[in-house]
N, C-alpha and C positions, 0 to 999 in steps of 0.2 A: 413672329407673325403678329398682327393688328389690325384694327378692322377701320374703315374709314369709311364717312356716313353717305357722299356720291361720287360717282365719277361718268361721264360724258361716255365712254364705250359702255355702258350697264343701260341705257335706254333700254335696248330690246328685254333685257330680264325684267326692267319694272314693268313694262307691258304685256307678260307674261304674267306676273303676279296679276296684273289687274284680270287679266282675261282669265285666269282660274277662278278669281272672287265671284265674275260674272257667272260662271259656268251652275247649271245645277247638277251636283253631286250623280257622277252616273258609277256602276260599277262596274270593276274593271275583269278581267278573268282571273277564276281561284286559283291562288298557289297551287302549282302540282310538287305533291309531294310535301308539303308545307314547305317550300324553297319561292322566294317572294324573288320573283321576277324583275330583274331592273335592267333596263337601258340605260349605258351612259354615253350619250351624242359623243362626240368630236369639239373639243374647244373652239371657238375661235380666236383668232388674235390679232392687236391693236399697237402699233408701234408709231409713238410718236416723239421716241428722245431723239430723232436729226442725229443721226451719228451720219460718219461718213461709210463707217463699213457695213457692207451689206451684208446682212445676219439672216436670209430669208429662210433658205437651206437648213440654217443648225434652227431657227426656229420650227419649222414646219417638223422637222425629226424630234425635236423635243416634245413640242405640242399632240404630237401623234403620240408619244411615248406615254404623255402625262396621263390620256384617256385609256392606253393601253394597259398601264398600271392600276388605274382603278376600278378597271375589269378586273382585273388578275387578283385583286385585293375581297374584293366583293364576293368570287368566286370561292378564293381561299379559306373564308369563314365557316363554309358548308351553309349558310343560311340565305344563299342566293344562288338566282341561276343568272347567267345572263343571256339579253335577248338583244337580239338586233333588228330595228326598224325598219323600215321599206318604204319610201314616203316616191311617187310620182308623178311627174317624168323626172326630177330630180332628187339626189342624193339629199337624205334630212338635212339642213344644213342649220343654225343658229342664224335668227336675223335675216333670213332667204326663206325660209318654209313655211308656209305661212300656221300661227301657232296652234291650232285645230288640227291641222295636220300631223302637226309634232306629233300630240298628244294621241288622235288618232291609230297612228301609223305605230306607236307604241303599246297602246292599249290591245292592236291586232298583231301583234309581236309576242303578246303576253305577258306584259311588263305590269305590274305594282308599281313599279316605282319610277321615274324619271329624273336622271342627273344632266344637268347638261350646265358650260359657264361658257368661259374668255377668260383671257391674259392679256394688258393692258403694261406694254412696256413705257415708263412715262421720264426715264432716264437711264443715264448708263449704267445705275446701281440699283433702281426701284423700277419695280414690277408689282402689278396688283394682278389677283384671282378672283373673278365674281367665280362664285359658286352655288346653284339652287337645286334641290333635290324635290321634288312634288309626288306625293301619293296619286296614284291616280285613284285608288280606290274610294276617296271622298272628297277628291282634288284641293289637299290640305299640302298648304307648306311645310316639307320637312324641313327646311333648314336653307337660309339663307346669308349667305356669308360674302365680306368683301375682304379680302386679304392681301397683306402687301410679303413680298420678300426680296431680299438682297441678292443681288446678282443675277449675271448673266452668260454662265455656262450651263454644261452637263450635269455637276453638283448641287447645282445652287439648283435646279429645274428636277432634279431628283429628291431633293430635300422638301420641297412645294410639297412633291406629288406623296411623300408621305406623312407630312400635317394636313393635307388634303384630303386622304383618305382616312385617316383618325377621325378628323371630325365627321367627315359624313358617316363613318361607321355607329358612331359614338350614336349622331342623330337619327341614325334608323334602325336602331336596335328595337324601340319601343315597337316596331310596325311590325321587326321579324318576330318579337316575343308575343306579340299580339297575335303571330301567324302559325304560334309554335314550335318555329323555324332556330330557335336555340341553336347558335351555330359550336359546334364540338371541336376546339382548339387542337391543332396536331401538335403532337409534342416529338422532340427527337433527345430521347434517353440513351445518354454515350455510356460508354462502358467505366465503372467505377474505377477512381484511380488513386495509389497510394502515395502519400509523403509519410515518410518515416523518417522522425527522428530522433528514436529511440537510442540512438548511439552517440550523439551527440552531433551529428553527422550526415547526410541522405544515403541510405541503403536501399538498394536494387533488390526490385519483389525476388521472391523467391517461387520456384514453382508453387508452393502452396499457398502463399500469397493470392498468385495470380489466381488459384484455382476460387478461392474464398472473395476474392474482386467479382469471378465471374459468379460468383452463385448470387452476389449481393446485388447486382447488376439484374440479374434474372426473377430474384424477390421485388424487386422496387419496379419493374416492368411487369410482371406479373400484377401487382397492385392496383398498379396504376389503369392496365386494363380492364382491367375489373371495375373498376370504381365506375367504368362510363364518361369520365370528366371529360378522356383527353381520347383522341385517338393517334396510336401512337406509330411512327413513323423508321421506316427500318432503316436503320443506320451503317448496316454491313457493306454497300456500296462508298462510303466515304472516304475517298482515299487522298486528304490530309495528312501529311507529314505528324502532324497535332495530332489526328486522331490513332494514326499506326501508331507513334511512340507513346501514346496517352501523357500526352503533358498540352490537355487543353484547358485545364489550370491554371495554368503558366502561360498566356498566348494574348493576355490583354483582350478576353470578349470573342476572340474569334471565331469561339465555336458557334455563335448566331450567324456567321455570312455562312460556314459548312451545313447550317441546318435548316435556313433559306433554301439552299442549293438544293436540298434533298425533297424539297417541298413543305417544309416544318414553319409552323408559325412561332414555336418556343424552344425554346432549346436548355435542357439539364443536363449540366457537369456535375459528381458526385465525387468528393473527396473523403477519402477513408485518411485520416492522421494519427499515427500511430506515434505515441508520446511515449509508451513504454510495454515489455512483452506483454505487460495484461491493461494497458492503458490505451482506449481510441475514443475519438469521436468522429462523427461521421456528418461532411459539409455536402449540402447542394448549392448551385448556383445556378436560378433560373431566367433566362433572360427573354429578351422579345426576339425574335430570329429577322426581325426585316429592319430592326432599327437602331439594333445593338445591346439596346436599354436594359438595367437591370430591372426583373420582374420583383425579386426576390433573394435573399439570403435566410439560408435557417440551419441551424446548428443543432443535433445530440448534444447534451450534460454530457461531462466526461463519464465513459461508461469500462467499466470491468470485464476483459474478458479477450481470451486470444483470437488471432484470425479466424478460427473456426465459428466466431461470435458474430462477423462483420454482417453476416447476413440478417441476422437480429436487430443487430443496428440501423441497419439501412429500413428494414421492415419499420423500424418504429418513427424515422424520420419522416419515410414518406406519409405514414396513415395520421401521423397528429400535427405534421406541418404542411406538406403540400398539401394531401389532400380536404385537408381541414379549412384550407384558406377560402 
């Protein structure tokens, strides 16, 4: 992604910054709940690569999807609610409603915040994103962005939509901590899993194994609740291959699309490695659940002590590594 300084479908957004500049500062409705209310309009879109194939259909489905997703993103933080606009006789539209209206029609919705852009397809491989965010509460720009990306499927308009919402996250964090609105990351805590290769060899848990997996699993969840950081996300419905034979260790990342799925913004896999009968250390691996990305690696000193110890272990990972971060 990269930013580029104009383009010819963005008129309507610069005349929207001007008309905020003119505006005097009105206020808008208090967060209920400290959850900062935001509207994100419906894109519009601009195609002007002259292909021969008509793309209106996957466009529109996408374009719908792009806004859809950054509800759903907004929502998932806990530090927003979303609200939908009401603008008449017509539907709010970008560029059609006239920009009083917009603002209006949001402000009686209950919205703090206002997102709204366009997609601006300018060849068969480049595509640009206006995207503006505006407080309504002091009718300041949150964030004003013009972004280009590659391609023009399903992935490549998926991929958009979450550098897109990264950065509007990013930029209205200040408004929600401003609002108290601290949003509480869901975590989804899978069940601790062992490599052993204390034999030289990989050995299959043994009933007490597993029973000391499970206690160590129920220490680092316990914790974790506690702590308030995370709110944490029941994982017992998960019914991956990966996660019944617990080898999501071994799965190259995919415990983030299982922990997406479950409603999870993060997702921890815990490895207990068992080097020898009185030798382990005890791995997490934290990742992002909607973008694969690693959050995080943090490892135990090698430590002394048999299976019956593992819950120790795990106890002392989570309190001076996760939860320390």
């Amino acid at each position: 992604m990269m930013r580029r300084a104009a383009l010819p479908f963005a008129t309507g957004f610069c005349l929207f910054l001007a008309f905020v500049g003119a505006q005097r500062a009105q206020s808008a409705p208090a967060a209920q709940g400290n959850q900062i209310g935001v509207a994100v309009l419906d894109f519009t879109y601009a195609d002007t690569a002259g292909e021969a194939q008509d793309m209106t259909t996957e466009h529109q489905k996408w374009l719908g999807s792009l806004a859809a997703g950054l509800r759903k993103d907004f929502e998932r933080t806990g530090a927003y609610r979303v609200v939908t606009p009401v603008c008449r006789p017509e539907p709010c539209e970008v560029g059609r409603t006239p920009l009083d209206q917009l603002e209006g029609a949001a402000k009686e919705a209950g919205a703090q915040l206002l997102v709204m852009g366009g997609v601006h397809k300018e060849s068969t491989l480049v595509q640009w994103a206006k995207v503006l965010a505006v407080s309504l509460i002091d009718n300041q720009v949150v964030t004003d962005r013009l972004l280009t990306f590659r391609g023009d499927n399903e992935n490549a308009w998926e991929r958009a939509e979450e550098f897109i919402s990264s950065d509007l996250l990013a930029a209205a964090a200040p408004l929600a901590d401003a609002s108290g609105a601290s949003p509480t990351p869901k975590l989804a805590v899978f069940d601790f899993e062992l490599l052993d290769v204390s034999g030289g060899a990989l050995i299959p848990e043994s009933a007490e194994d597993l029973e000391q997996l499970r206690l160590a699993t129920e220490e680092a969840r316990r914790l974790i609740s506690q702590s308030g950081r995370y709110a944490l996300v029941d994982v017992s419905a998960a019914d991956a291959g990966e996660v019944k034979a617990r080898k999501l260790s071994d799965c190259d990342g995919c415990d983030a699309a299982v922990a997406a799925k479950l409603g999870a913004d993060e997702s921890l896999v815990a490895i207990v490695t068992r080097v020898s009968r009185t030798d382990y250390a005890v791995t997490y691996k934290l990742r992002d659940a909607h973008s694969g990305k690693l959050i995080g690696v943090e490892q135990t000193d090698l430590r002394i002590g048999a299976n019956y110890s593992w819950p120790r272990g795990a106890a002392w990972l989570i309190q001076n590594k996760l939860l320390a971060r």
